[in-house]
C-alpha positions, -999 to +999 in steps of 0.1 A: -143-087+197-182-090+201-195-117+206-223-134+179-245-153+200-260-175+170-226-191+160-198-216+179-168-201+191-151-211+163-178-197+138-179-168+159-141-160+154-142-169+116-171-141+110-148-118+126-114-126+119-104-121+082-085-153+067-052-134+054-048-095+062-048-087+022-078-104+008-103-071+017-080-051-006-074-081-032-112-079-038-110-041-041-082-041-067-094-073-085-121-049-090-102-019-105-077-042-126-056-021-153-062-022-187-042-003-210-072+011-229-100+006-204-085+016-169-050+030-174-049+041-135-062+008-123-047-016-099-020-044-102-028-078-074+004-090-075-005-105-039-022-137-051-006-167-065-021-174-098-002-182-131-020-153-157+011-160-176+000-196-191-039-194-183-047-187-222-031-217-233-048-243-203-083-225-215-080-232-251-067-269-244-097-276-222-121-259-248-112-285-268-112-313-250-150-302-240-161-299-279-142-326-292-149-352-263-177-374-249-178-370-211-184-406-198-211-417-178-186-428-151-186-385-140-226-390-131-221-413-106-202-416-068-163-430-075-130-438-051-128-418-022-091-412-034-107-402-073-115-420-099-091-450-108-083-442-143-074-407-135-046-414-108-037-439-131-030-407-156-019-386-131+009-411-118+020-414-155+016-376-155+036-368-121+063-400-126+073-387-164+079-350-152+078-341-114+090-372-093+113-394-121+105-425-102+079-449-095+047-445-077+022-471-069-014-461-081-027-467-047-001-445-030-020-410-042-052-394-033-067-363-050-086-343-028-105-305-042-075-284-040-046-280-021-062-267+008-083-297+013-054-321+011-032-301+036-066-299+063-071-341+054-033-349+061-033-324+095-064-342+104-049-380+098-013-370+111-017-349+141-038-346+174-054-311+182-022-291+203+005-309+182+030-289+169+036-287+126+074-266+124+073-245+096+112-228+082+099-190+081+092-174+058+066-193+048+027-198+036+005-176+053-026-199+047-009-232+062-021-217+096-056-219+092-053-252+066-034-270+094-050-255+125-090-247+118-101-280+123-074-301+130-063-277+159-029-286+148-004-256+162+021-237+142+059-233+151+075-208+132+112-216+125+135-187+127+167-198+105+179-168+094+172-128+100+188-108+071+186-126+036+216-123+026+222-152+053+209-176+029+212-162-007+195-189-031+194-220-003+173-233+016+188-231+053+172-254+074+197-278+095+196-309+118+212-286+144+181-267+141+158-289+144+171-305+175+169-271+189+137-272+184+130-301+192+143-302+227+122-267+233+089-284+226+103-312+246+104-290+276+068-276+268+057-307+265+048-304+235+046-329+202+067-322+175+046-338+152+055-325+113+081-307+098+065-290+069+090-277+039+081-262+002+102-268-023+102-243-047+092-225-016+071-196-009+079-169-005+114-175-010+120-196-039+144-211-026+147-253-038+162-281-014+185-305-026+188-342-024+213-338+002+194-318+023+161-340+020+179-371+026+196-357+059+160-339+068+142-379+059+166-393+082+164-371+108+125-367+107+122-409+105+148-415+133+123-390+154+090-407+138+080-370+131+062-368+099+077-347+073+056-334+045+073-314+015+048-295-011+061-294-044+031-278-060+054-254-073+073-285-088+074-276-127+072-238-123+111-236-123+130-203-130+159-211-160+194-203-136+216-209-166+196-176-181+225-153-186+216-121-169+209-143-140+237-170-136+256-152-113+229-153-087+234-192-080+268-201-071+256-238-072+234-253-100+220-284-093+192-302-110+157-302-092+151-333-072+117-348-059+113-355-029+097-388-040+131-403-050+141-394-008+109-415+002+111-443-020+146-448-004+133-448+029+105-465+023+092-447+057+058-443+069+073-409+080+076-391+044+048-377+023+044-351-004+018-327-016+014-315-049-013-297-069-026-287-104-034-250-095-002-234-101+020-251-125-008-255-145-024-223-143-065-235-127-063-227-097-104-225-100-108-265-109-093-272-073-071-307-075-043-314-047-025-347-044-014-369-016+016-396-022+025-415+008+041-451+013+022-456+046-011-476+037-027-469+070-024-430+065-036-435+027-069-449+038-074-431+069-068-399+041-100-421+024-123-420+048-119-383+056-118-374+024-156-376+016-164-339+020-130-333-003-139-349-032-129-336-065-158-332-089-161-358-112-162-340-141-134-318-135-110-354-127-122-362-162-107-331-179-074-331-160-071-367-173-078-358-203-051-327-203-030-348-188-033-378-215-021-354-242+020-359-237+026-331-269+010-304-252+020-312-214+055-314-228+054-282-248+033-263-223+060-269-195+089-254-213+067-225-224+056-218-186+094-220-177+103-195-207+079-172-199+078-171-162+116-164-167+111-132-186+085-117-157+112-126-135+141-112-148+123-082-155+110-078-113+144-085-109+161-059-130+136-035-110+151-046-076+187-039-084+180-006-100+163+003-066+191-016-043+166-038-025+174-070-011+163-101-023+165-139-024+171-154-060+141-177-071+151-213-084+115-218-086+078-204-077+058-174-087+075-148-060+107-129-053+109-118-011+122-085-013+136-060+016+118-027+019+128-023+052+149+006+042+116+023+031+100+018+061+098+048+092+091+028+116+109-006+124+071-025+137+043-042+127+021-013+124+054+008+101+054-022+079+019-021+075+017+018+069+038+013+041+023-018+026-007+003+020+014+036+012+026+016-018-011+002-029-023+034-022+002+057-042+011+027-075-020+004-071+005-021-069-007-045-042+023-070-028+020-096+000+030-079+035+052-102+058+024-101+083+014-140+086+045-155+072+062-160+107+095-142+097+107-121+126+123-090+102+097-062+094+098-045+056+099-082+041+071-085+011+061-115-014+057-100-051+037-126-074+055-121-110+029-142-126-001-127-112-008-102-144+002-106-181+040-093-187+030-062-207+010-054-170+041-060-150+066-033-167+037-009-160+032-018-128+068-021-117+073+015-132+052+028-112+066+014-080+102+021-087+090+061-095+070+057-062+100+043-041+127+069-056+106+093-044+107+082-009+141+084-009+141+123-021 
């Protein structure tokens, strides 16, 4: 790598170093999308987690809260560091009626511009630069760079599992395995500083339970390691009872929030992240949120939160969405119903090509098996046929590269990312793609 003498090390290796492996080819087939009429050979980005399934409906809602309402003069001037008062007031009503089902004290959330922002704030209060955040992998690609790039917070990858039919529709991480790996960073000399889950998850979908927060709370408090769990995929639920898909969970069990598990404790070792960008289909207004019982975290989150700060005007409309109960309630059954159908169809498409995959309680993704397709068990085969696929459907999935899961041929596939009548073409054209592989 050359070196740019202008720029710090660290801008040096940003100029040079891409972010995630498919964003270069995200921007090329963002710019080729398929239209039936338009571009009927174009390109399918089903490698970015966006919601185009329910985006219509949060466009229209906000087009008329802009024409019908007076913005005021509060969004013209500075406010909390945490947002504006009135708005986490709404917001708690919001997230206490249908994500957590409990309590939360107002001054117990921050909103920070996105998700990203309010992982890189919580590293940055949590953690000293070298400490270690475990991560169960598979798992989000970006948290590297969100925890690490300023917070110099080191990422532990968490093997639980190698084949996927190890784990079917559960999330598998254990006590036992954490003490594993806690003695090994022990014997580094390392600090186990955060255990980081995602519940839906990504990629796998996969939900915890009560049970297995509680034991994880207790564990993680009894080790004063801070455990963080991202629900951000909280309300984007897939329906199990559906009947085509029943048989895929041999347990149903109602979705829990992880805020019931840290009320109980009432430990300043339990937080939880959520955010408006993918339930809620806006990804581009950029609002995370912070809920934590420990008051000295909450305002150290404050005062670092300056350069975070979500625009004024855009906390105004997402109280404003949010104070509308009737369409909140309608629009969150509607997401699940549709979301449903995109998945049931990706997932009638995997069986009919015998490929592996985890069943999603939750999320946007399925994480499917190629390796079967691949010719060469490595970095570089899974790669090669990564780009075979884009190259040959224009059907652009998530490679595992970056999501810190040992097995090669493992891809993410984003259901949501195009309208359903975009989906059945795409995933045509892959299964004719992948049959012929096999000839």
């Amino acid at each position: 790598m050359n070196s740019i003498p202008s720029l710090s090390n660290r801008g040096n290796s940003l100029a040079q170093n891409p972010a995630r492996i498919d964003f270069e080819i995200f921007t090329e087939a963002v710019q080729n999308l398929y239209s039936p009429d338009e571009n009927p050979t174009g390109a399918f980005p089903l490698n970015i987690a966006e919601n185009q399934l329910m985006s219509s409906e949060i466009k229209t809602q906000l087009n008329t809260i802009f024409q019908r309402s007076e913005v005021p003069d509060w969004v013209l001037n500075y406010t909390d560091m945490l947002g504006n008062g009135s708005v986490r007031e709404v917001v708690v009503e919001f997230m206490e009626e249908h994500l957590t089902k409990c309590a939360i004290p107002v001054e117990s959330i921050g909103l920070s511009a996105g998700a990203s922002a309010i992982i890189e704030a919580s590293a940055f209060v949590l953690a000293n630069p070298g400490d270690v955040v475990v991560i169960p992998a598979p798992s989000y690609p970006m948290y590297t760079n969100d925890l690490g790039l300023k917070s110099g917070v080191e990422r532990y990858n968490l093997q639980t599992h190698y084949d996927l039919e190890e784990i079917g529709a559960a999330a598998p991480v254990t006590t036992e395995h954490l003490d594993a790996v806690w003695d090994e960073l022990s014997a580094k000399e390392k600090c186990f500083k955060i255990l980081l889950i995602t519940s839906p998850d990504n990629p796998t979908g996969c939900r915890y339970t009560q049970k297995q927060l509680t034991v994880l709370a207790t564990w993680c408090t009894e080790h004063k390691v801070h455990l963080i769990v991202n629900e951000i995929y909280g309300l984007s639920l897939v329906d199990t009872a559906d009947e085509m898909l029943k048989d895929d969970y041999p347990t149903s069990e109602t979705y829990v929030s992880f805020a019931r598990i840290m009320h109980e404790h009432n430990s300043d070792y339990l937080h939880l992240w959520y955010a408006f960008s993918k339930d809620f289909a806006m990804s581009g207004l950029r609002v995370g949120v912070v809920h934590s019982l420990n008051r000295h975290f909450m305002k150290g989150f404050e005062n670092v939160n300056v350069p975070h700060l979500v625009s004024n005007i855009t906390q105004w409309a997402i109280g404003e969405l949010l104070k509308n109960s009737v369409f909140v309630e309608r629009y969150i059954g509607e997401n699940k119903k549709r979301l449903t159908k995109s998945y049931k169809l990706l997932v009638r498409h995997l069986r009919k090509n015998k490929i592996p995959f985890i069943p999603s309680r939750g999320s946007f993704f399925v994480w499917a098996d190629f390796s079967k397709y691949l010719k060469d068990d490595s970095d570089a085969g899974q790669e090669k046929l990564w780009m075979d696929i884009y190259k040959n459907t224009g059907v652009l999935l998530t490679p595992g590269d970056g999501f810190g899961h040992q097995k090669k041929g493992l891809f993410r596939i984003v259901f949501t990312a195009v309208p359903y009548t975009h989906l059945v073409v795409a995933l045509d054209r892959m299964t004719t793609y992948l049959r012929s592989l096999e000839l």
